[in-house]
Each structure stands twice: as structure tokens, then as C-alpha cells.
N, C-alpha and C positions, 0 to 999 in steps of 0.2 A: 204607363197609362197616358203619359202626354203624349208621345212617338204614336202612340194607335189610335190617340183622341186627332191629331192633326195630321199625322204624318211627317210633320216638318216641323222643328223644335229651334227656336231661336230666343235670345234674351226679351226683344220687344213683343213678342208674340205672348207670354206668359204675364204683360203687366195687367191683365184680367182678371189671372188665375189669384185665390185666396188659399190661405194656409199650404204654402209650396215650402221648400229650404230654399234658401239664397243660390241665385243662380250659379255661383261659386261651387257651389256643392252639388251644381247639379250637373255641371259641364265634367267635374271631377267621375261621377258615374257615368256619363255617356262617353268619354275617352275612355273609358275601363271595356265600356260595351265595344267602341270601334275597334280597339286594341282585339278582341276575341271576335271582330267580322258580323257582328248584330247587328250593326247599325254602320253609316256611314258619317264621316264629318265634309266638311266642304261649305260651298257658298252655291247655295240652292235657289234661296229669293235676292231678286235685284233691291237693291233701295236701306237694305238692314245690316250696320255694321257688326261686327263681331260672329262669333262661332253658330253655322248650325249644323243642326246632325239631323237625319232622317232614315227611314224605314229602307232597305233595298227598293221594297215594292214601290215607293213614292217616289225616289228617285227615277225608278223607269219609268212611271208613269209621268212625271214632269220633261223627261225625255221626249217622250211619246206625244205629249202635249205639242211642245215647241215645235216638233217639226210639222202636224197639221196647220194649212192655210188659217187664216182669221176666218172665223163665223164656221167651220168644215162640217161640225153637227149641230149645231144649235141648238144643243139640248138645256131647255130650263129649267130649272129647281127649285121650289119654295121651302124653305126654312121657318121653324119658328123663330123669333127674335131670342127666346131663351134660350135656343139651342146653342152650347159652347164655338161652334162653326159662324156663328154670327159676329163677323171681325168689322164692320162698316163702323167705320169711326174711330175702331182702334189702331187696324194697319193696314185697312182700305182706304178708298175714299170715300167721303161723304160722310154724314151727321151719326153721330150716333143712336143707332136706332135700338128704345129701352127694352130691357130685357121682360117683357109684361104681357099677358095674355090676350090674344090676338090681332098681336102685330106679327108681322109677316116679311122677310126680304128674300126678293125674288133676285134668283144668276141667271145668267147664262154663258154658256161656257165658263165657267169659274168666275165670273166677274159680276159684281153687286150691278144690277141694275135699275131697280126701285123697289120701295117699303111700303109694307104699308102700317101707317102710326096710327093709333084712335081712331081709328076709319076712314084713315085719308090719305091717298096716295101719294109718295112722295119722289121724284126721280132721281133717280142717281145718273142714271145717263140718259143725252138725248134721244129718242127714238122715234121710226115713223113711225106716223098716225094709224099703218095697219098692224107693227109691232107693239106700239104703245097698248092697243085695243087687247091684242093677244097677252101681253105681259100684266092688264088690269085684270083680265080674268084667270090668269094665274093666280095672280096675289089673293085673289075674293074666294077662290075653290078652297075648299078646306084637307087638298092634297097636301101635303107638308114631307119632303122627303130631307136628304143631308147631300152633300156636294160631295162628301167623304165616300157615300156608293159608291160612287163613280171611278175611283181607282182602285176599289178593293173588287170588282168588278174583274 
């Protein structure tokens, strides 16, 4: 369930998660899985010590990623804030933005770029003034998709 909820499974990624088994227990099944080629183990995200494992799929698609230019599609995403994909605070940067009905954080290309909290826009990155305009009216649409399309795609 978590390998398909994120695609990339690591120990800090799950201090979110409620009623899990100890990570102990749970590295013990995902070696079981790599051991029988379900899953991969390795070091996937920069910045996060200790074991992670992921999806084949996620893996090439983070391949995939790395080698496009910065900004290549600039494709934006709005997220609800209760959607599980909403890590701003946890293993992103920036505040954490609550998990409460309609707040909103806006990506692009995989990367948080502003919220929106109680009806107030909040940035997480700098942006021009004609990107900022496009990224408020992301946030105010009541489009709301997942970041996770995007590799299952």
C-alpha cells in the first residue's frame, strides 16, 4: 500500500503515516520483496539517511526525471492538503501546510511551490509576477489532481 501510495518508501517519509508496524518490521518485508524482484532497494531521494525501496515503475521514472533540463514541461498540479502526496513540511520544504478542507498546494514539476491556507496564498518558492498570477489561479480552481499521475502515466 505504501510502495503505490508514494512510489518511494523510506524511514522519514512514513513519520506521517498512523497505525503502521515499526519500521523494522517493515524493511524486513520490503527485503523479502527485493529479494523476489518486486521491488527495488537503493538510495532513490538525496538528503534521507537509511534504506529505501521503490516501485520498478518509480525508479525509471525518477531516471527519467533527472535527465530532463530544469523547468522541460512545466507541468502544474494542485493537490488537496489532505491528500497523503502532501509532504510540504514533512520532507519538503516549507510550513506545513494542515491537512483541512480547502487548502490546496500547488507543484510544479514535482516541487511544492505555493498553498493555499484559510484563503491565503502562501509561497513556497519565488516566482515571476506572470508565474505567480498563473500559480494563484491554479490554487483558487477547484482542479485538484496527485503528483503520483504523473509516473503511473
Amino acid at each position: 500500500m505504501l510502495l503505490r501510495r508514494y512510489g518511494v518508501v523510506f524511514r522519514d517519509l512514513l513519520l506521517r503515516e498512523t497505525n503502521l508496524p515499526r519500521w523494522r518490521e517493515l524493511q524486513i518485508g520490503y527485503r523479502r520483496l527485493e529479494d523476489r524482484g518486486e521491488v527495488r532497494g537503493g538510495r532513490f531521494v538525496d538528503g534521507f539517511l537509511g534504506e529505501q525501496f521503490a516501485l520498478p515503475v518509480a525508479v525509471e521514472s525518477l531516471r527519467a526525471q533527472r535527465k530532463l533540463p530544469p523547468n522541460a514541461n512545466s507541468e502544474r498540479v494542485t493537490i488537496a492538503a489532505a491528500d497523503p502526496l502532501n509532504l510540504v513540511g514533512v520532507i519538503a520544504p516549507g510550513t506545513k501546510v494542515p491537512a483541512l478542507l480547502n487548502n490546496r498546494v500547488l507543484y510544479r514539476d514535482g516541487v511544492a511551490i505555493a498553498a493555499l491556507i484559510a484563503g491565503e496564498i502562501q509561497w513556497i518558492e519565488n516566482l515571476a509576477p506572470a508565474e505567480a498570477r498563473a500559480a494563484e489561479n491554479a490554487l483558487v480552481k477547484r482542479q485538484i489532481g496527485s503528483p503520483l499521475l504523473a509516473y503511473l502515466r
